[in-house]
C-alpha positions in Angstrom: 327.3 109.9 290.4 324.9 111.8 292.7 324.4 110.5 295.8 320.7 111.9 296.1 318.9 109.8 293.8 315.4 109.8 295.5 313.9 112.2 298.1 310.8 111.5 300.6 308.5 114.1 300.6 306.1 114.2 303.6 303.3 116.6 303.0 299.2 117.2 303.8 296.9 115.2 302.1 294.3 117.9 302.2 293.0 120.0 299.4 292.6 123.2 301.7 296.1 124.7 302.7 296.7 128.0 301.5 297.1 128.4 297.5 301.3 129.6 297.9 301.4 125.9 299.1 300.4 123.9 296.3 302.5 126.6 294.2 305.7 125.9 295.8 305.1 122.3 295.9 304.4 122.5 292.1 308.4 124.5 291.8 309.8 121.9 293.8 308.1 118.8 292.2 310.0 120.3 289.0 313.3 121.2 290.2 313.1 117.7 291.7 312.5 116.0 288.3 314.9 118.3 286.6 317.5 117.2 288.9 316.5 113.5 287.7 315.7 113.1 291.8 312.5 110.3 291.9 310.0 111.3 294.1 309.2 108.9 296.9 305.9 109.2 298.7 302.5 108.1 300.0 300.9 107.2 297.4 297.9 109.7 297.2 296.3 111.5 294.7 294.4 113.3 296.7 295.6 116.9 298.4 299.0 117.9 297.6 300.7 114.9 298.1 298.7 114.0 294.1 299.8 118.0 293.5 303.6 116.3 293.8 302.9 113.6 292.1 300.8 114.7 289.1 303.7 117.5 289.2 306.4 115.4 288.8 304.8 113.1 286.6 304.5 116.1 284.0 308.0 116.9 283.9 309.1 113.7 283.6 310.4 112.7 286.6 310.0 109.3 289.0 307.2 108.8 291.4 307.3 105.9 294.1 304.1 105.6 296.1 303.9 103.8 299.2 299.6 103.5 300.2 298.7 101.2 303.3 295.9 98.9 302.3 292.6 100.4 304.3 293.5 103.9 302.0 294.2 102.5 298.7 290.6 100.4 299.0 289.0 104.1 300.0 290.4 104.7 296.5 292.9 107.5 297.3 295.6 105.8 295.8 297.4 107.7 292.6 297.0 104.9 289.7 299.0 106.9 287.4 302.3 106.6 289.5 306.1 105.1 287.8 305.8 102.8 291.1 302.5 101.9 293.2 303.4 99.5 296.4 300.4 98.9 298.5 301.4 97.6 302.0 299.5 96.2 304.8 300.2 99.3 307.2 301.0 102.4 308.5 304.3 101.1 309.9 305.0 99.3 306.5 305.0 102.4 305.0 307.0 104.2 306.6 309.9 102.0 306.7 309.8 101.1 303.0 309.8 105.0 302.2 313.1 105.4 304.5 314.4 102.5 302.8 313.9 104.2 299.5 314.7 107.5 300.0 318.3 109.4 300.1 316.6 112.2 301.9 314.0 113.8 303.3 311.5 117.2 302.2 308.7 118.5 304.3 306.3 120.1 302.9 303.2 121.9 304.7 301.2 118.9 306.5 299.0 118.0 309.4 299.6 115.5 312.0 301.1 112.4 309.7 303.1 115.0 308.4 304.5 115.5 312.4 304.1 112.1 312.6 306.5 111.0 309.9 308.8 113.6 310.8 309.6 112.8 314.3 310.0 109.8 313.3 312.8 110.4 310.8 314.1 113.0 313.4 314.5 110.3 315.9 315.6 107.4 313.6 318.8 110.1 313.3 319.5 111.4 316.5 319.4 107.3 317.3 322.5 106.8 314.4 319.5 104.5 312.3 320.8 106.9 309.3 322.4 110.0 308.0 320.3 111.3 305.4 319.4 115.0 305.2 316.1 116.1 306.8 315.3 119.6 304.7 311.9 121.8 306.0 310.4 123.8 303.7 308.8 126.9 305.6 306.4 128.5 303.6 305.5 131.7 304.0 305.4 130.7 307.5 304.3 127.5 308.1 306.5 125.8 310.1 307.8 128.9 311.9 305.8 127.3 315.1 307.5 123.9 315.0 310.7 125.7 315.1 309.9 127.7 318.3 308.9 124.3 319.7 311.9 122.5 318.5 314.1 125.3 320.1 311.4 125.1 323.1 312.3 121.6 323.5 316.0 122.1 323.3 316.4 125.3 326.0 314.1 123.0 328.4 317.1 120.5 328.3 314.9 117.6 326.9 317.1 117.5 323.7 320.7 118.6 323.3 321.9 121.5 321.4 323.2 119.1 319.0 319.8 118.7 318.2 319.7 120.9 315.7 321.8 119.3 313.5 319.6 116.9 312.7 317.4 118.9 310.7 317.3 122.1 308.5 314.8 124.8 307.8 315.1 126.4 304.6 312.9 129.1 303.1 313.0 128.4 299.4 312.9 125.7 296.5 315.9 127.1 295.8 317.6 126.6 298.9 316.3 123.7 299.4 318.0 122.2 295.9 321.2 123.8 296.9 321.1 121.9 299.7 320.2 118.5 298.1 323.0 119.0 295.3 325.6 120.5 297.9 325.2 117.3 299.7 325.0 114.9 296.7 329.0 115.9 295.7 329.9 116.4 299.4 333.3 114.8 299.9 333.6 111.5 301.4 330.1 111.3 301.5 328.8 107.7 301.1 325.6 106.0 300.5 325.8 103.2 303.2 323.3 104.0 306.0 322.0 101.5 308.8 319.2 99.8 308.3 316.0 99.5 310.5 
């Protein structure tokens, strides 16, 4: 049995990133559902976190939305999802999308994208969990965040160990191999601390 069963993806909510975005996200949201991996997100269909979902959704795979209640009443909740929770926060949120997920994507995003993963970042580098943190860079994208990340790390604010926290890859493709290498890893084991 695969280990990987569900993956968090944190992306943008916004409708106006460059095209290759949504495209990508489109591949992945397939390979994801091809891989029978359920989709665990915010809960929008708005943007390309509803790109994922409507993506997923069409090739058959499992969605989990997570939408605080102030959003889902501003009616940018997905209504078409396998699992709709709406939760009375931000904070909520979050932690019931850890809880859920076996690992973690990031996709192209603004600032709750950062938000959410820092978050995860630190939840790891604190022993909270071992789950893989996987950065898609897009033509790009996050190529800043990993100057500043290294920025951080040469300024002595974070270790060199650091590093191993998270990975950057450049493709779906190696970001699957990455999901499936670790989901027959050896010894590997589906216990994590919880929150």
């Amino acid at each position: 049995m695969s280990f990987i069963k569900s993956a968090c993806v944190f992306c943008g909510s916004s409708a106006n990133g460059a095209p290759i975005h949504y495209d990508v996200a489109r591949e992945v949201s397939g390979l994801l559902a091809e891989a029978g991996i359920a989709v665990v997100y915010g809960g929008g269909r708005v943007g390309m976190m509803g790109t994922i979902a409507d993506a997923v959704l069409a090739a058959g795979g499992k969605v989990i939305g997570y939408i605080p209640e102030h959003l889902h009443e501003a009616e940018v909740a997905h209504q078409g999802l396998t699992e709709l929770h709406i939760v009375p926060s931000m904070h909520v949120r979050k932690r019931h999308m850890f809880d859920r997920s076996d690992a973690f994507i990031v996709l192209p995003g603004g600032l709750g994208t950062l938000d959410e993963l820092f978050e995860i970042m630190t939840w790891r580098q604190l022993h909270l969990h071992d789950k893989p943190i996987l950065i898609l860079d897009i033509g790009g994208y996050w190529k800043p965040l990993a100057a500043l990340l290294d920025a951080v790390i040469e300024g002595r604010y974070a270790s060199v160990a650091t590093r191993r926290l998270y990975q950057f890859v450049s493709t779906p493709k190696e970001l699957m191999d990455h999901l499936l290498r670790r989901a027959t890893l050896p010894g590997d084991s589906a216990q994590t601390q919880r929150l």
